[in-house]
C-alpha positions as CSV (number, residue, x, y, z in Angstrom):
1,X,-13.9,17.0,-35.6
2,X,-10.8,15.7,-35.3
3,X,-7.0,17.3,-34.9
4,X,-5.0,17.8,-38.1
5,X,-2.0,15.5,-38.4
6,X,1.3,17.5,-37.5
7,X,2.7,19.1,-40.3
8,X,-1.0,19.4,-41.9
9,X,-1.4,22.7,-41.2
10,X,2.0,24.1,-42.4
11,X,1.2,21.9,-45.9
12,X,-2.3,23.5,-46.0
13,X,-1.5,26.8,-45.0
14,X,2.2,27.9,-45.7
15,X,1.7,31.7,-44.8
16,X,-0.4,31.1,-41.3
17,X,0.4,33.0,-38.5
18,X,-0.3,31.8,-35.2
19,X,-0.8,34.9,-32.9
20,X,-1.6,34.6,-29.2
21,X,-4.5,36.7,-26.9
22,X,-1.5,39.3,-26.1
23,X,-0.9,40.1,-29.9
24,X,2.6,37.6,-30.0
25,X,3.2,35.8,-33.0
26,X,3.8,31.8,-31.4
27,X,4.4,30.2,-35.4
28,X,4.7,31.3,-38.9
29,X,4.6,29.4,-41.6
30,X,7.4,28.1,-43.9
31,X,6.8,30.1,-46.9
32,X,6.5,33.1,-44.7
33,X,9.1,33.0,-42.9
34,X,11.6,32.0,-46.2
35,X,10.0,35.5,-47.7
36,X,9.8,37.8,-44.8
37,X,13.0,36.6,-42.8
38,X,12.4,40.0,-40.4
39,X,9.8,38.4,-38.6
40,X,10.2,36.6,-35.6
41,X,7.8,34.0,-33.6
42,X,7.7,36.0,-29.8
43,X,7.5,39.2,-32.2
44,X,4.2,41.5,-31.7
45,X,2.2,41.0,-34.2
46,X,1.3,44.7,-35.1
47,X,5.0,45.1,-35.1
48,X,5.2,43.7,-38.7
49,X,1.5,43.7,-39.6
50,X,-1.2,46.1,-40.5
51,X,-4.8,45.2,-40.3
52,X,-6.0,46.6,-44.1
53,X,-9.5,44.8,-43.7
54,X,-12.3,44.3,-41.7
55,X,-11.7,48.5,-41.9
56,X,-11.2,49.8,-38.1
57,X,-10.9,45.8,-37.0
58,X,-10.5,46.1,-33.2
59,X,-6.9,45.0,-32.6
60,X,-8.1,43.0,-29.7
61,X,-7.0,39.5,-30.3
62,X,-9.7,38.1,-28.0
63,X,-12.9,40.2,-29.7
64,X,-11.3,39.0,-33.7
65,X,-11.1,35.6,-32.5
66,X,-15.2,36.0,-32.1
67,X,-15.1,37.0,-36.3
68,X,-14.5,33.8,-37.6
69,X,-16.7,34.3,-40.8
70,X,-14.9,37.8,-41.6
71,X,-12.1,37.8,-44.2
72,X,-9.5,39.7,-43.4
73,X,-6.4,41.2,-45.3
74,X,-3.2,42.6,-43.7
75,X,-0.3,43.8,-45.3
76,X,3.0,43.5,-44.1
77,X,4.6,46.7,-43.3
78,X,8.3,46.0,-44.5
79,X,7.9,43.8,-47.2
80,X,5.6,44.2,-50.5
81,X,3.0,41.5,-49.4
82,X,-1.0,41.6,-48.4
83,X,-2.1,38.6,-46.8
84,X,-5.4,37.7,-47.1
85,X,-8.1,35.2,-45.1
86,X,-9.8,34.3,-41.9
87,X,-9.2,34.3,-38.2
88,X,-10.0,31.1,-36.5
89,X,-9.9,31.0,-32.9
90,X,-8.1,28.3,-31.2
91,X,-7.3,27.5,-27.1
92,X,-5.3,30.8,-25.8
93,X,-4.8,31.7,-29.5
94,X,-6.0,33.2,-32.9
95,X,-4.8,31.3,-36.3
96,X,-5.1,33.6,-39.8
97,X,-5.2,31.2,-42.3
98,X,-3.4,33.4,-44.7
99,X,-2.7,33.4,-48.0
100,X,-1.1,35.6,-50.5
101,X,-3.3,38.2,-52.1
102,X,-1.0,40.4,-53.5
103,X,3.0,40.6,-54.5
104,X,3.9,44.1,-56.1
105,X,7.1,44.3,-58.2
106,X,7.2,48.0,-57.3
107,X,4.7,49.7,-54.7
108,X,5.1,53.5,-54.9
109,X,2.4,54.4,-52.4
110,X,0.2,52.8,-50.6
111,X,-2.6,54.6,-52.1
112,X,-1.5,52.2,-55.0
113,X,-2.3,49.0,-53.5
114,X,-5.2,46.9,-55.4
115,X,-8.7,46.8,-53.8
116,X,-8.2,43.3,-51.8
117,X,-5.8,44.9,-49.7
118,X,-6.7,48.6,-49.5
119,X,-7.6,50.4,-46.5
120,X,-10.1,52.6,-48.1
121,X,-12.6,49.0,-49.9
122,X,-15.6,49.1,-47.6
């Protein structure tokens, strides 16, 4: 297989996060950082996001790296915004390949939020 182009991946995949085996986020991509201008690359990761599915996913960047056919959904925990799609492993590094799954006008409670991106969807 050959490398992507530079610049390929943030065309393909505006909302990726790159997230290294200590839980830091090394990129973001250029629609998410215009919409969620709180987070940082060198931020942890569980600092802005929650894991919503796989349920009880092991936050060990190392052991989701070895899930590459589960879909996962986090939401982010400062902004109204579930993210949804898989974990690719890469050299030293994890890549969700995420894309937005849901943007609420108005999120009363997070017992609310649609099936994609609940907590309590087996």
């Amino acid at each position: 297989m050959q490398d992507l182009p530079s610049g390929a991946c943030e065309r393909a995949f505006p909302f990726h996060v790159l997230i290294d085996h200590d839980g830091l986020i090394v990129a973001l991509g250029d629609a998410l950082r215009r919409i969620c201008p709180r987070v940082h690359v060198g931020d942890e990761m569980l600092q802005h996001f929650v894991i919503e599915r796989p349920l009880r996913a092991a936050v060990d960047w190392r052991r989701i790296a070895d899930m590459p056919d589960s879909e996962f959904a986090l939401s982010l925990q400062s902004y109204e915004l579930c993210l949804s799609g898989p974990m690719v492993p890469l050299d030293g590094a994890v890549a969700f390949l995420a894309r937005p799954a849901y943007f609420p006008k108005n999120l009363p409670s997070r017992s609310s939020a649609p099936p994609m991106c609940s907590s309590e969807v087996a």
